[in-house]
Backbone as a printed PyTorch tensor [residue, N CA C, xyz], in Angstrom:
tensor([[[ 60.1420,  63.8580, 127.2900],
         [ 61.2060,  64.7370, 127.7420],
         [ 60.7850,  66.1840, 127.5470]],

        [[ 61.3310,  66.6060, 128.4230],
         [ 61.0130,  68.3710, 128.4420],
         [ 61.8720,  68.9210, 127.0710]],

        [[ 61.8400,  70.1840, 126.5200],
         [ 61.9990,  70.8580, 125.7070],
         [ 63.2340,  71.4220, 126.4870]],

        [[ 63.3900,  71.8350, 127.6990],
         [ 64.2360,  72.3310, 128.0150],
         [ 65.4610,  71.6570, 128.1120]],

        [[ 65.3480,  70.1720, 128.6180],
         [ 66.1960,  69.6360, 128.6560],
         [ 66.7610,  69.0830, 127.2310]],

        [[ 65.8320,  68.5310, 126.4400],
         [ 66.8480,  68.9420, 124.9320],
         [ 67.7640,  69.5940, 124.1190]],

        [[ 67.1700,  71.1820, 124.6620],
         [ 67.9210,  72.0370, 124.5400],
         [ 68.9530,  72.2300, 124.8260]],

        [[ 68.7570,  71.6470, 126.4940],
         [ 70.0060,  71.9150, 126.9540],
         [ 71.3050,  70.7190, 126.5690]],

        [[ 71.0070,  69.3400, 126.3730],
         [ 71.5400,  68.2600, 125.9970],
         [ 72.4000,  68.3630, 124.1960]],

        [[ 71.8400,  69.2180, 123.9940],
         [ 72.3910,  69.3630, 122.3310],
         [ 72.7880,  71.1200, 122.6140]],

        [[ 72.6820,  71.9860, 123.1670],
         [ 73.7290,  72.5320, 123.6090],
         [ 74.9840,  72.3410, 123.8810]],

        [[ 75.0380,  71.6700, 125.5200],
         [ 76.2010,  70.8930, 125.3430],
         [ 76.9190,  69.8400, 124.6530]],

        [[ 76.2880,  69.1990, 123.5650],
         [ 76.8890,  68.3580, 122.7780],
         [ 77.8350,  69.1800, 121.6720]],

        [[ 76.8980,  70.2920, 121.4570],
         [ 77.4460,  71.4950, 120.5220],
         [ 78.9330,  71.9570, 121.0960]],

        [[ 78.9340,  72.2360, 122.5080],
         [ 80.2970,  73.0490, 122.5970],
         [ 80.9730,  71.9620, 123.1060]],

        [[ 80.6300,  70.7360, 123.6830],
         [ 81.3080,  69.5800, 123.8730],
         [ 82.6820,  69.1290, 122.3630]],

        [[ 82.0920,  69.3050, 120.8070],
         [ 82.5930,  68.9320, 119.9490],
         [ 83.4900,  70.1630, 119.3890]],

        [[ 82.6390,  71.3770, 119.8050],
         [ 84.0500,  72.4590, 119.3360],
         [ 85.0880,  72.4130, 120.5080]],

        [[ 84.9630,  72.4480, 122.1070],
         [ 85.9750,  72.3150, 122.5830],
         [ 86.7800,  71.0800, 122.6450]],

        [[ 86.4780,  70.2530, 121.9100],
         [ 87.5780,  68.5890, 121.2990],
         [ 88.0300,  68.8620, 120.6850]],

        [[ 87.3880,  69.5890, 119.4420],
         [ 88.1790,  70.9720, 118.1830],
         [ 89.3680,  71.5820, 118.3930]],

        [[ 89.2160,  72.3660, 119.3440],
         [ 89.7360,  73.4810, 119.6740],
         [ 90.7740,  72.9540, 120.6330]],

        [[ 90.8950,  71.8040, 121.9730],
         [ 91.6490,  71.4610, 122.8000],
         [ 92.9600,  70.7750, 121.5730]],

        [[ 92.4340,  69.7510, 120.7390],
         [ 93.2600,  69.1140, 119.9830],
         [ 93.9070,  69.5320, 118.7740]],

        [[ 93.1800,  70.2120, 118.2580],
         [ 93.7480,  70.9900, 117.3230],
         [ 95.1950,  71.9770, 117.2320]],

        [[ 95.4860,  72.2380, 117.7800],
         [ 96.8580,  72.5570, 117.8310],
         [ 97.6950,  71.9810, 117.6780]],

        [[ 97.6750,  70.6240, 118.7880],
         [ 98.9350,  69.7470, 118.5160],
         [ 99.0120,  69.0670, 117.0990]],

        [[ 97.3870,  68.7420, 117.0620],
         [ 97.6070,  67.8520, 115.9300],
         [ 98.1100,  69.0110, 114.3900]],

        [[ 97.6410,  70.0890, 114.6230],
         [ 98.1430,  70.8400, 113.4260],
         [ 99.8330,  71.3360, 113.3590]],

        [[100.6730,  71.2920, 114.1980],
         [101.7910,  71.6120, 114.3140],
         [102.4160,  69.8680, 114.1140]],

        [[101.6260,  68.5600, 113.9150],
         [102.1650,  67.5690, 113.7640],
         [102.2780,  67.1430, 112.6410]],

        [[101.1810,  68.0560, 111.7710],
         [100.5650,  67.9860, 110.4320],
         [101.7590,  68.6700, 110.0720]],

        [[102.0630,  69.7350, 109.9570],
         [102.7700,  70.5180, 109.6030],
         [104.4340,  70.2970, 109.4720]],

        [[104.7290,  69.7170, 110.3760],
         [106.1860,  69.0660, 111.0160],
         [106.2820,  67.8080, 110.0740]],

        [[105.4100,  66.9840, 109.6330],
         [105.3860,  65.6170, 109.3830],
         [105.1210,  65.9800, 107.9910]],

        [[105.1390,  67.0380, 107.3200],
         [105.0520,  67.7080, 106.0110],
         [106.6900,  68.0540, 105.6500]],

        [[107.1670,  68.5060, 106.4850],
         [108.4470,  69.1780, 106.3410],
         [109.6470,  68.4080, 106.4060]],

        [[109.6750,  67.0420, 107.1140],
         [110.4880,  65.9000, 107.1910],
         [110.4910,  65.1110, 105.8950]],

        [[108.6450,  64.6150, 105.5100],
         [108.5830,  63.8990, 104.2840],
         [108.8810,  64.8000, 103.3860]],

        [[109.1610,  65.8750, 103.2360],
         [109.3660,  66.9640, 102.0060],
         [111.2660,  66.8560, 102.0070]],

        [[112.1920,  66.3020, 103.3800],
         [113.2120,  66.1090, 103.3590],
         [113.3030,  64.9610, 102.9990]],

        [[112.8230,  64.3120, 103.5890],
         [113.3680,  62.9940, 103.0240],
         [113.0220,  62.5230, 101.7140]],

        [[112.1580,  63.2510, 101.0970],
         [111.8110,  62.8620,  99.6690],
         [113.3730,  63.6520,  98.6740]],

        [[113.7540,  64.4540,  99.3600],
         [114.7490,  65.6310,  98.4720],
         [115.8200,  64.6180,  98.8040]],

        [[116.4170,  64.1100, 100.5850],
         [117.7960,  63.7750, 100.2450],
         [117.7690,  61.9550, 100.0970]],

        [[116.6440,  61.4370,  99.8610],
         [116.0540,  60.0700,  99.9180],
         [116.6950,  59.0450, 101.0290]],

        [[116.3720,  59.5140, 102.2780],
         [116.7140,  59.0440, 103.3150],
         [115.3250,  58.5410, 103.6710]],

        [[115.2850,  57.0710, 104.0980],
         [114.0170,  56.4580, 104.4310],
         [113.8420,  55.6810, 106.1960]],

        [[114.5040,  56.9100, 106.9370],
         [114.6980,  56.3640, 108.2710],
         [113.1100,  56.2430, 109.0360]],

        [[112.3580,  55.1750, 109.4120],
         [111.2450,  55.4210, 110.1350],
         [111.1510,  56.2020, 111.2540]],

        [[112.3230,  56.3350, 112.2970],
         [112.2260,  56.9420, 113.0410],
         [112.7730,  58.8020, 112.9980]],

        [[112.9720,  59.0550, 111.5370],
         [113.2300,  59.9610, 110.8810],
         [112.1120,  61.1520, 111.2100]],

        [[110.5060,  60.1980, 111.4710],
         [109.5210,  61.2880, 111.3640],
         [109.2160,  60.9130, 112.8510]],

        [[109.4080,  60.1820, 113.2170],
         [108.0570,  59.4980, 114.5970],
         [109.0570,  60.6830, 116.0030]],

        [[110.0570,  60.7310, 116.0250],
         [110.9180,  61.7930, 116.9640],
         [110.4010,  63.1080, 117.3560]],

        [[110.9630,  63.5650, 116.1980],
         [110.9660,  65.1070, 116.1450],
         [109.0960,  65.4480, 116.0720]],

        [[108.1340,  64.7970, 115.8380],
         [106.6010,  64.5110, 116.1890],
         [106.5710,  64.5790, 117.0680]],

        [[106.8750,  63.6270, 117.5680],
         [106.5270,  63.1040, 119.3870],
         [107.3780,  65.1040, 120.3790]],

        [[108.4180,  65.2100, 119.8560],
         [108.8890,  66.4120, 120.3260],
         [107.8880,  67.4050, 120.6650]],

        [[107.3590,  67.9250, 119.2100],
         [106.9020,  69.0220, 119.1540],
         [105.0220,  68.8260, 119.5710]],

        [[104.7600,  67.5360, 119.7850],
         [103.8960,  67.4890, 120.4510],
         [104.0620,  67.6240, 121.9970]],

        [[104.8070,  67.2700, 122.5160],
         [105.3270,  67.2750, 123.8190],
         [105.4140,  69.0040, 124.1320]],

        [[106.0050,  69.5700, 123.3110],
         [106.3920,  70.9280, 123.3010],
         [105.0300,  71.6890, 123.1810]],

        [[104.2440,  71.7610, 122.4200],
         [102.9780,  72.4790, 122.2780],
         [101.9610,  72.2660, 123.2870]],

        [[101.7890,  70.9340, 123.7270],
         [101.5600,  70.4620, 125.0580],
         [102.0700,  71.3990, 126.5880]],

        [[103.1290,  71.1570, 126.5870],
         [103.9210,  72.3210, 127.5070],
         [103.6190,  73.7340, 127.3970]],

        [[103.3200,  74.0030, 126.3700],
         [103.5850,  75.5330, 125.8970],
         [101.7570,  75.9910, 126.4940]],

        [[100.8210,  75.1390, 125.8040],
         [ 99.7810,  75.3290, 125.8710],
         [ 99.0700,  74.8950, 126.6040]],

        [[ 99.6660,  73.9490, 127.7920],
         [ 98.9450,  73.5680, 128.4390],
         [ 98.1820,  74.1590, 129.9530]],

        [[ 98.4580,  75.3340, 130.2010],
         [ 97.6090,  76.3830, 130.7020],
         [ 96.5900,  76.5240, 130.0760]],

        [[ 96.5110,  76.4050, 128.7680],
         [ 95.3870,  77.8630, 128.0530],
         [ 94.3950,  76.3280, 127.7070]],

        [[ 95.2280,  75.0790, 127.1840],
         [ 94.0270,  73.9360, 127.0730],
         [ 93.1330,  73.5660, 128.4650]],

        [[ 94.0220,  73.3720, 129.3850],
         [ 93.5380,  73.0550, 130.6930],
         [ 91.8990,  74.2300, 131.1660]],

        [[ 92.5880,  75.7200, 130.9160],
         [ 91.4250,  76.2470, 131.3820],
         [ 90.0460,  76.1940, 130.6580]],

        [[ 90.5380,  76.3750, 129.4720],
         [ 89.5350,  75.8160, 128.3880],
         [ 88.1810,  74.6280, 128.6850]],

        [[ 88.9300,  73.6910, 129.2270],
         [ 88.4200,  72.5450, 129.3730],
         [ 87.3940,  72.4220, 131.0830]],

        [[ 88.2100,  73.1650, 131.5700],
         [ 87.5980,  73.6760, 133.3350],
         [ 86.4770,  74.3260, 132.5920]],

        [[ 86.4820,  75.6480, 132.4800],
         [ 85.5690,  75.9150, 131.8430],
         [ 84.0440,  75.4370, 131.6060]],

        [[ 84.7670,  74.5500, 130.5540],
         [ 83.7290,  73.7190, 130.2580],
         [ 83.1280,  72.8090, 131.4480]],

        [[ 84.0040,  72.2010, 131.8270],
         [ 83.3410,  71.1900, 132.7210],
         [ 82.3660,  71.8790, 133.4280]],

        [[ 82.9150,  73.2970, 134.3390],
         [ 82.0240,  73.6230, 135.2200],
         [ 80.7810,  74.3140, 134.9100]],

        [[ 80.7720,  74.5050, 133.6240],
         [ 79.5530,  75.0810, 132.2720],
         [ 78.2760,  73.4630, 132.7340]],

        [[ 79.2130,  72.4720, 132.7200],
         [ 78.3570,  71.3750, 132.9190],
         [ 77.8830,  71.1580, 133.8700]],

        [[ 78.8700,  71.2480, 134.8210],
         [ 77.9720,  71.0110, 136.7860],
         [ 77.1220,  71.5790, 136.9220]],

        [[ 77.4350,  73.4860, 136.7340],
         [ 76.4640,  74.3070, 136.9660],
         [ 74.9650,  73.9860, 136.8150]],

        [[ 75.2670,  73.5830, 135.4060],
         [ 73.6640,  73.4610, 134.7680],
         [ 73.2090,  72.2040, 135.2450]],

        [[ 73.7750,  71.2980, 134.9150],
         [ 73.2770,  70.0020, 135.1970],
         [ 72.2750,  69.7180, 136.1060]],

        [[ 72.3700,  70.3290, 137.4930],
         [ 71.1090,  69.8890, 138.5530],
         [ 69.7740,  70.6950, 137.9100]],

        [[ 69.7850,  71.5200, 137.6520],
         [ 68.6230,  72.3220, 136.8850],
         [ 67.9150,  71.2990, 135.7880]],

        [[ 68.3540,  70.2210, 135.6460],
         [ 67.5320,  69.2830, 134.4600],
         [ 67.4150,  68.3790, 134.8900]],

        [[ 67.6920,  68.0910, 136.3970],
         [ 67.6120,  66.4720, 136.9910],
         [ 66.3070,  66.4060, 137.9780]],

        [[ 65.5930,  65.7110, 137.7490],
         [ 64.5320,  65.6340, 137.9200],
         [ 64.2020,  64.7940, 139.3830]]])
């Protein structure tokens, strides 16, 4: 294999794993966060409803989703077309 194409293959593996980072990370940190603040209630008024946490989760994922889903979407274009571009340049 060429040198170049290594390069280029672990390049994109590189920003492949920060933009999975970076696309998911939000929701999952506002789920983290939310699912902190319920078990921190329900530990105070000892209410043990399962669907106590799984709701208001599913919400604010839905919601951050909505909110952000312009700025993830382009993110991800981005990327992809980071990939087309280059891609014929290493195909042999």
């Amino acid at each position: 294999m060429d040198q170049h194409v290594i390069d280029f293959v672990l390049r994109i593996t590189n920003q492949a794993l920060l933009v999975t980072l970076v696309v998911c990370g939000p929701p999952i940190l506002l789920s983290l966060v939310v699912g902190l603040m319920i078990s921190l209630f329900q530990a105070v008024t000892q209410i043990q409803e399962q669907s106590l946490t799984f709701v208001p989760k599913l919400i604010i994922i839905f919601g951050a989703l909505a909110a952000l889903g312009p700025w993830l979407g382009a993110t991800l274009l981005r990327f992809t077309a980071l990939c087309f571009e280059n891609f014929p340049k290493y195909v042999y």
